[in-house]
Steps between C-alpha positions, in 0.01 A plus 500: 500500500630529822601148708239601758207452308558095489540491861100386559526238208865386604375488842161316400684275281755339781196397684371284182562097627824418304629809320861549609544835600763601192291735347633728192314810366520765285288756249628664222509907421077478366395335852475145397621251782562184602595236786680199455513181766566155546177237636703170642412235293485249793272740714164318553283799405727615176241423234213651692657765554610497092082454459391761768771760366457412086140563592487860658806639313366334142132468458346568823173531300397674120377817665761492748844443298797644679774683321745211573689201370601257728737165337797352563841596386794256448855554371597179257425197745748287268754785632455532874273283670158379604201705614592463854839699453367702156155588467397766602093680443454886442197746519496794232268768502442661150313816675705748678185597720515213617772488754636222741291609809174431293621176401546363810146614649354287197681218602445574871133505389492162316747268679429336804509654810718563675742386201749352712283285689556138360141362586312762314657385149228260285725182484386153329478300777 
């Protein structure tokens, strides 16, 4: 898969409230792929935007499942370091019809709008 299909969900992605914009991707030779990025830990909107993207990428509904895992990935925290410096979160698609481009015009569809505007993000207060 060529680099250029990521560009809409790498681009889509960097505009997400707290997602540092070190993105890694791949797919292997059947057309699986997969992106992998870091949420800041300290961001005020990380675990809604955890929720809001565990929701569309995992079970957006029982008719509607997606072809993707999304989950954090860690290398041995005893080893390295805390989540700040070490964890990371990845989305996997299992489909190879379903490429990067659609992926981010389901999320486009489901998280707030525009994403990267602070004050449309539920918050608890």
């Amino acid at each position: 898969m060529d680099d250029r299909a990521f560009t809409k969900l790498l681009d889509y992605l960097g505009r997400v409230p707290g997602i540092r914009p070190s993105f890694g991707h791949g797919a292997d030779a059947e057309g699986r792929w997969w992106v992998k990025f870091e949420i800041s830990t300290g961001h005020p909107l990380a675990w809604n935007v955890v929720q809001e993207l565990g929701h569309v990428l995992n079970h957006l509904s029982l008719q509607e499942r997606l072809p993707t895992v999304f989950k954090p990935v860690s290398p041995p925290p005893y080893l390295n370091g805390g989540p700040e410096e070490c964890l990371s979160w990845i989305i996997e698609a299992h489909d190879p019809e379903f490429r990067p481009g659609t992926c981010a015009a389901w999320l486009e569809g489901r998280l707030p709008r525009p994403v990267d505007d602070l004050a449309k993000w539920p918050t608890d207060d």
